[in-house]
N, C-alpha and C positions, 0 to 999 in steps of 0.2 A: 153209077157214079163210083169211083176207083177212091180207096184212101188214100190222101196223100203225106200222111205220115209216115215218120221216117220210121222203119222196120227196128232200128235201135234205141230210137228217139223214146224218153219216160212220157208216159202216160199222164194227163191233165190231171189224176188224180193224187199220183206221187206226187208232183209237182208241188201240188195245192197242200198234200198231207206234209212236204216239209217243208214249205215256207209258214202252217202252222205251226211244225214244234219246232223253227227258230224264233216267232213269235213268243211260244210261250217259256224258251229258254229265256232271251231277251228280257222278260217281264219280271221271272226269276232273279235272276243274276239282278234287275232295278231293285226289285223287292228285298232282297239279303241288302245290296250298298244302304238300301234308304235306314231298315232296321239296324246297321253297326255302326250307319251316322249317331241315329236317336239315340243310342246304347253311350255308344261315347260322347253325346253332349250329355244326358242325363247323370254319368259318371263324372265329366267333368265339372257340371255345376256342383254335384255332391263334393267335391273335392275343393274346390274352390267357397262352399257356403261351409266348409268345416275349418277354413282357415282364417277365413273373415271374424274379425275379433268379435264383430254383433249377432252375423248371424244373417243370413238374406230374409227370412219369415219373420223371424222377430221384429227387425226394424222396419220391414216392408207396411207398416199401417204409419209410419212418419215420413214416407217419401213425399208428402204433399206442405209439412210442417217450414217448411225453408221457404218456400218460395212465394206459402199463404204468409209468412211474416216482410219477405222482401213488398209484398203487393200492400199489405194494410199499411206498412210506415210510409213506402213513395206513396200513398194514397193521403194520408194525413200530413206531410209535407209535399203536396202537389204543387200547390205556388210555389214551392224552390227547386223545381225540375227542373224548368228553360235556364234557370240562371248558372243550375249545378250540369247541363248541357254545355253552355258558352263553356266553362271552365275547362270541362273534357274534352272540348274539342280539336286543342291543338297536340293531345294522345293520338283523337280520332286521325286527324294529316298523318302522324309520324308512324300509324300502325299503316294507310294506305300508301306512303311512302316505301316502308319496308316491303310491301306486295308488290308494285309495281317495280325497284328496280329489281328483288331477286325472277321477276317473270321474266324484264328484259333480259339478263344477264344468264338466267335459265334459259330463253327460248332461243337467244345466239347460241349457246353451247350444243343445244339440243340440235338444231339445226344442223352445224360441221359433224356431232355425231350420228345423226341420223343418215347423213352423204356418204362416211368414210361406214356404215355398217349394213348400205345400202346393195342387194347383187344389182351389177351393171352398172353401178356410180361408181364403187368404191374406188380410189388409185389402188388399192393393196388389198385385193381379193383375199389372201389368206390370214388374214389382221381383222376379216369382218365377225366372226366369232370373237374377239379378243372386244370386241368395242360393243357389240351387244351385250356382253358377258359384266360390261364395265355401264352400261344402263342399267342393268339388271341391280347390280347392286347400288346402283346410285338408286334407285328406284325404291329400293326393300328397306333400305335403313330409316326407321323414321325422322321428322325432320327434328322432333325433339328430343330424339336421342344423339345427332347433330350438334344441335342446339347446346346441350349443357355439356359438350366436351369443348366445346368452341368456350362458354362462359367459362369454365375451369380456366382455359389456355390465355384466352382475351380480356376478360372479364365483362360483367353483365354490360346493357346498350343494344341498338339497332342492328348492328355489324353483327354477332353471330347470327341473330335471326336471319337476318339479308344472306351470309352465305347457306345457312345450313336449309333456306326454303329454295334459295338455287340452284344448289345443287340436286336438292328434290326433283323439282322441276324439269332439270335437265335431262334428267333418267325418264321422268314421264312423257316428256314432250317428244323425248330423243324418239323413243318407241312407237308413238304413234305418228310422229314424223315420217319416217323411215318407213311406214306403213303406208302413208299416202306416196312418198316417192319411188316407190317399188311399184306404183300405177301408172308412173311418168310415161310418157312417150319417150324412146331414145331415138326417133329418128331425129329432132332439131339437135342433139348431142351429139350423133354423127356427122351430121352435114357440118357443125359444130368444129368436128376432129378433123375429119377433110379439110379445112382451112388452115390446120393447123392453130388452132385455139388450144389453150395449157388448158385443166382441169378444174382449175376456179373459175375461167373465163365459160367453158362450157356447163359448170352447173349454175354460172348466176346468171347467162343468156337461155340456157335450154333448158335448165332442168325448175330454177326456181318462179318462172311468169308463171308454168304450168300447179304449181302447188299450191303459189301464197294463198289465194283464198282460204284454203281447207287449215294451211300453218297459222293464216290471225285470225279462223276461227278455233282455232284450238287455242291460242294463245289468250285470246281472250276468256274464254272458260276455265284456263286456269288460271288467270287472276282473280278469278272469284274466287275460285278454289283456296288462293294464296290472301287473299285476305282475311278469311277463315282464321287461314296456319298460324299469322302473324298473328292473330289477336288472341290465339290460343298459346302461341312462346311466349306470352307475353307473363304468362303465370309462372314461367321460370328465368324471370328477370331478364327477359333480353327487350323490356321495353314497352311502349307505344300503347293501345288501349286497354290489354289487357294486362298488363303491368297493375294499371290503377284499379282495374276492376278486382285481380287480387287482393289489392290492400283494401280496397271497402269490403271484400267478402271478409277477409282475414280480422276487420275489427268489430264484425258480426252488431246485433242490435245497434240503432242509435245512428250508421253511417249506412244504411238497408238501401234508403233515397239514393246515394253514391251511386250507389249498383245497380237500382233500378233506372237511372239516370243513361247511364253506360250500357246498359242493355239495351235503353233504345237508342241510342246512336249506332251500335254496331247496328240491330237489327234493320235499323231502316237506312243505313250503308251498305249492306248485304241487297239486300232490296234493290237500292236505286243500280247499283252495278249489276244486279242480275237483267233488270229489265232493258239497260243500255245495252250490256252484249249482247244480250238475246236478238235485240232491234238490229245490231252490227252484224251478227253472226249471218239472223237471217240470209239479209243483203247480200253478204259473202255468198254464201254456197247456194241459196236461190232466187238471188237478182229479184228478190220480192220488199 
């Protein structure tokens, strides 16, 4: 029997000896990233517990003291929960309000920028870095940092939270839009262009039957998301539930009930829309 290896070909044992020391450069090189993460979160928390006016160890055996006093006073005014409910409830509308149109008005946006930043959709191929570039930062800016330059400009209400959680939105959805349209098929967009079809006509015939599912499943998860956001601006006066849940925390003992009232509206509004999308979403993406 004749070998038929190649006369210059390396040997099964080189082979084997350096795909182990890229293995254990590999594990290295994890090893050093993992330790100058830990270095610098441990520096940073030292840094951050030396600025903090109390102290993280110090106060850290009172983290439980807040929330054991919000539970015993709603416990001892339990008969006026439903009733201090109804009261809240027209915050609860106006914070799902502010969710639902900044998601519309986000997920149209998202949309047009997800096409124009799309390769093979875009009309302006060299403009498609300029439109990711403008997700990106719609994306990073928080919504509540948003939020309280809009209350400076507008002043407090619905309307800053509504734009500054849409324009959030817009950057998020844009991104993963754009993500799903980049799987599109382009042959119904050419047969499309062959006709002589403009570029709106060709991505709401060819490009958008192929995506909507995956685009109102995304949309839908992030109205979850965005009722969240809302009820969280709300603690910097742009409104709707958490608005109010601020002022009961802010007048501490005595209004405890307020808060734990409002606690459970949002929570079991969070709730009920998770388990609806989730129901919808399924459906969408696997016809179950």
């Amino acid at each position: 029997m004749t070998d038929a290896t190649h006369p210059g070909a390396p040997s099964v044992q080189t082979i084997q000896s350096g795909y182990m020391e890229q293995v254990r450069r590999r594990r290295l090189y994890g090893g050093l990233t993992l330790l100058i993460f830990v270095l610098l979160m441990a520096s940073g928390f030292m840094v951050a517990d030396e600025r903090n006016a109390g102290g993280f160890w110090e106060g850290l055996h009172q983290v439980g003291d807040y929330p054991a006093d919000v539970l015993s006073e709603a416990w001892e005014k339990r008969a006026q929960l439903p009733a201090l409910m109804v009261r809240f409830f027209p915050a609860l509308i106006e914070t799902i309000n502010i969710a639902a149109v900044s998601t519309l008005i986000g997920a149209a946006l998202g949309i047009l920028l997800s096409l124009l930043a799309t390769r093979g959709l875009a009309p302006a191929p060299r403009l498609i870095p300029v439109f990711r570039r403008l997700m990106d930062v719609m994306r990073a800016i928080p919504e509540i940092v948003i939020a309280l330059v809009l209350i400076f400009v507008l002043g407090g209400g619905p309307v800053p939270a509504m734009i500054a959680i849409a324009i959030h939105t817009a950057g998020a959805l844009g991104k993963l839009f754009s993500e799903v349209a980049e799987n599109a098929s382009l042959g119904p967009v050419q047969g499309l262009a062959s006709t002589g079809a403009n570029w709106w006509q060709r991505m709401l015939l060819g490009v958008m039957p192929q995506v909507a599912p995956n685009y109102l499943s995304y949309g839908l998860l992030r109205f979850e998301i965005n009722i969240r956001a809302s009820a969280i601006l709300g603690f910097v006066g742009a409104g709707g539930l958490g608005y109010e849940l601020r002022n009961s925390m802010a007048w501490g003992p005595g209004r405890f009930d307020e808060a734990a009232a409002i606690f459970i509206l949002l929570f079991g509004t969070i709730v009920l829309f998770d388990q609806i999308s989730s129901r919808y979403r399924n459906r969408l993406t696997h016809g179950a």
